[in-house]
C-alpha positions in Angstrom: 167.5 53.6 158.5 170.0 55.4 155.9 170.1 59.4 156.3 171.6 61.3 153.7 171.4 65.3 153.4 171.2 66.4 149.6 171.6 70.1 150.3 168.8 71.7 152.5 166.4 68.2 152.1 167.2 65.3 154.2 166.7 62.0 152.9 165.4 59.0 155.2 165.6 55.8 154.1 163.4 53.0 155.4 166.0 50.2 155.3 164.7 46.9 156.2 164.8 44.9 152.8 165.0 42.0 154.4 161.6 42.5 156.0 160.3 44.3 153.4 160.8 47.6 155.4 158.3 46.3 157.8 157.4 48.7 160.8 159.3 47.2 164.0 159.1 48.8 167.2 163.2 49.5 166.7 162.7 50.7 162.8 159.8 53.1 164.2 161.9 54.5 166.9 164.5 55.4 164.3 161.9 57.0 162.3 160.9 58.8 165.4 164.3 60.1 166.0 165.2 60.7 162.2 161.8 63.0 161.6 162.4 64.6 164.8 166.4 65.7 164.4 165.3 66.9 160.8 162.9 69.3 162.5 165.4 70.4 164.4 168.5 71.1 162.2 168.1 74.7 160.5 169.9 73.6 157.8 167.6 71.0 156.9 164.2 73.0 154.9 162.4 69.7 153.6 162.3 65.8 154.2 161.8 62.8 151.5 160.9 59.5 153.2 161.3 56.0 151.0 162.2 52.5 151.4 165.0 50.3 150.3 163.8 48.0 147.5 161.7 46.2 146.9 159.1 48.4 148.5 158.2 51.3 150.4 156.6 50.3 153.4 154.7 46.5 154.1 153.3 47.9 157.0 153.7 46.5 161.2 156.1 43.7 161.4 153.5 41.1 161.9 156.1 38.6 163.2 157.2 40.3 165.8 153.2 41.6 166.9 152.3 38.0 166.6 154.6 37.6 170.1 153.2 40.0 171.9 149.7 40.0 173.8 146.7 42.0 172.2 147.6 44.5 174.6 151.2 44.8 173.7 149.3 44.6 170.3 147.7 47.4 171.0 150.4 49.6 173.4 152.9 49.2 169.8 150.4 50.1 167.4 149.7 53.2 169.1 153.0 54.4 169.1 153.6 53.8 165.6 150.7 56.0 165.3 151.9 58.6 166.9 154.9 58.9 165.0 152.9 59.0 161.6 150.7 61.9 163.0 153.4 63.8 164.3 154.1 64.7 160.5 151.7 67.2 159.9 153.0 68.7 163.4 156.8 69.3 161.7 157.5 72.5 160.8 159.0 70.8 157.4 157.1 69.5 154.7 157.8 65.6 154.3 157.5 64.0 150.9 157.2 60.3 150.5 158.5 58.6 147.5 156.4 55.2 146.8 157.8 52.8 144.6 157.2 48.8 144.7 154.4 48.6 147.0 152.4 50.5 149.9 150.6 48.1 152.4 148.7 48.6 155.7 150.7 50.8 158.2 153.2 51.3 155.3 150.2 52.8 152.6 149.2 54.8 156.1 152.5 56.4 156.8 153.1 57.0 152.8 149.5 59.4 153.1 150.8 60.7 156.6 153.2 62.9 154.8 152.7 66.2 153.6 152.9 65.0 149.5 153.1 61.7 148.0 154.6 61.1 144.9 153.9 57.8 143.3 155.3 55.1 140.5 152.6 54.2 138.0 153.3 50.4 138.6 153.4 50.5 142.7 151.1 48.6 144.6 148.5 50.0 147.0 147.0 47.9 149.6 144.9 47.7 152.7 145.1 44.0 153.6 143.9 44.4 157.5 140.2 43.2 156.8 141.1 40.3 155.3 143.5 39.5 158.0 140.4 39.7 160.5 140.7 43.7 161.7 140.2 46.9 161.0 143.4 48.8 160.7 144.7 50.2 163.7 145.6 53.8 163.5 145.7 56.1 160.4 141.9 56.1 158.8 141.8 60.1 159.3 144.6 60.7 157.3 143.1 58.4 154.7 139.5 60.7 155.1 141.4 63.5 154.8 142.7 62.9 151.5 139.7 60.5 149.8 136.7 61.2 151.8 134.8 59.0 154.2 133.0 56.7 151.4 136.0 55.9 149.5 137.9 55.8 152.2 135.9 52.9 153.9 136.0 51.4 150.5 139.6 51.2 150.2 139.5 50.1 154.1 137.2 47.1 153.1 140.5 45.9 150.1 138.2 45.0 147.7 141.2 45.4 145.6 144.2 46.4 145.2 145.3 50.1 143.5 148.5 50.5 141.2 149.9 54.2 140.9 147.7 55.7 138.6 144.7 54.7 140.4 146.1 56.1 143.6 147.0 59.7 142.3 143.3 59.4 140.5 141.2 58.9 143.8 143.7 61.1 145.5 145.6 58.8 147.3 149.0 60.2 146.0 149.5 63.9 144.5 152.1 63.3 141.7 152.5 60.3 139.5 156.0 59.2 138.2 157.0 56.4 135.6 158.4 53.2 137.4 161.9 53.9 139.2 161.4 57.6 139.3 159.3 58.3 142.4 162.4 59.4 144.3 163.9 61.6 141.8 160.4 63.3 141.5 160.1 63.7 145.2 163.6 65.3 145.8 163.3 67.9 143.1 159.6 68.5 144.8 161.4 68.7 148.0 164.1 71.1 146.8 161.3 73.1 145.1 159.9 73.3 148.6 162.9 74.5 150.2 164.1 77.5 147.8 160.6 78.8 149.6 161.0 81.3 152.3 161.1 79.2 155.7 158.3 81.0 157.8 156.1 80.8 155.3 156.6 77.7 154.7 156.1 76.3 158.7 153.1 78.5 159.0 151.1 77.0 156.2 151.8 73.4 157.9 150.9 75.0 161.5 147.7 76.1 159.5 146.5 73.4 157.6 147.6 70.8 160.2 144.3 70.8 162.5 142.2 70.0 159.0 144.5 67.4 158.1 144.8 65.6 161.8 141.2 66.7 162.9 140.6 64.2 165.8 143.1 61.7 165.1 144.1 60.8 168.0 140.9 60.0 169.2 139.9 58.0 166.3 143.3 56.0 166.6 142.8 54.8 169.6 138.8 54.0 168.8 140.5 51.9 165.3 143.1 50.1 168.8 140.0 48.9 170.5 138.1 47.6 167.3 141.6 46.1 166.3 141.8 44.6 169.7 138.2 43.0 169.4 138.6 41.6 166.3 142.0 39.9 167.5 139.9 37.5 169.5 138.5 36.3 166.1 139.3 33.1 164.3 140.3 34.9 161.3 143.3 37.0 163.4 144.0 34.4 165.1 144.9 32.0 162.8 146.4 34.6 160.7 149.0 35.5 163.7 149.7 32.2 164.7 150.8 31.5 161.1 153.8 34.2 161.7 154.5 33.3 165.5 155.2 29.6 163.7 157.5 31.3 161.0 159.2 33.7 163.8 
């Protein structure tokens, strides 16, 4: 993770290249921790989250769940999803800057924030169904911002969505040319915290029961349906392909 504070917005920096920024149970702590102390520093008005190229987010680090039990499966997944709803419950606005690709947990976590900006060219993918189960956590943040009938499209991966599709359905709010996501997210973060503070923290402390409505609940419904389908051939083979490659 690389934090750096331009003026009153704090950048994090998924930094994982390596691993494609993958979602480990370490990097997702350090998320945890880096949301968390930029809550609590009142110098700090607004939050932009990216990743280190080439991508935003590729989602959970599927070698390291393909060495754990379904359970531990499970127990880590809902953790990670905890950390992406506790986003609407800062009293900051969080911007995500999406460039390169978006997929599973990481295209969950990039709608988690408050605002999305996204490059025209990046990728936007759901790939858990054709890996053999429904994604884990996160479907109410996708409901909230598509709707339950394209959201359970999207769910399905027909296909995969470049930039401009995204900010059309309403995956993302504001579309950027290639390579300027995070230059448009910081100056909408900055424009976010010239705004008076209070005013600011209440409308999140408003909106956020619309925006998270049940989503607890339904994450841990997606854990046991995720957990099911793990006994299938599909996720099985799938997982043992990356415990061989671990």
């Amino acid at each position: 993770m690389i934090i750096q504070n331009i003026g009153q917005v704090r950048h994090v920096m998924l930094n994982r290249p390596e691993r494609r920024n993958a979602l480990g149970s370490e990097s997702i702590e350090e998320l945890k921790c880096a949301l968390q102390d930029a809550d609590r520093d009142p110098g700090i008005r607004a939050v932009v989250l990216s990743g280190a190229a080439p991508a935003f987010c590729s989602g959970s680090d599927l070698k390291e769940l393909s060495s754990m039990s379904i359970q531990e499966m499970c127990d880590s997944e809902l953790i990670t999803a905890e950390v992406a709803r506790s986003i609407a419950g800062l009293s900051k606005p969080v911007v995500a800057a999406v460039e390169g690709f978006a997929l599973g947990g990481g295209f969950v976590l990039a709608i988690s924030c408050d605002i999305v900006v996204t490059a025209t060219n990046a990728r936007w993918y759901l790939p858990e169904v054709p890996n053999g189960w429904l994604p884990p956590w996160g479907l109410q943040a996708l409901l909230a911002r598509v709707g339950s009938v394209r959201a359970r499209i999207l769910t399905w991966a027909a296909d995969a969505i470049d930039g401009g599709e995204a900010h059309r359905l309403g995956v993302a709010d504001y579309l950027t040319q290639p390579g300027a996501a995070y230059t448009e997210a910081l100056a909408l973060a900055q424009r976010l915290a010239a705004l008076p503070v209070e005013a600011v923290a209440s409308t999140k402390r408003f909106f956020e029961p619309f925006v998270t409505q049940d989503g607890e609940r339904l994450d841990r419904l997606a854990t046991r349906h995720f957990a099911s389908n793990c006994e299938g051939g599909t996720a099985k083979a799938l997982l043992s392909k990356f415990k061989v490659k671990s």
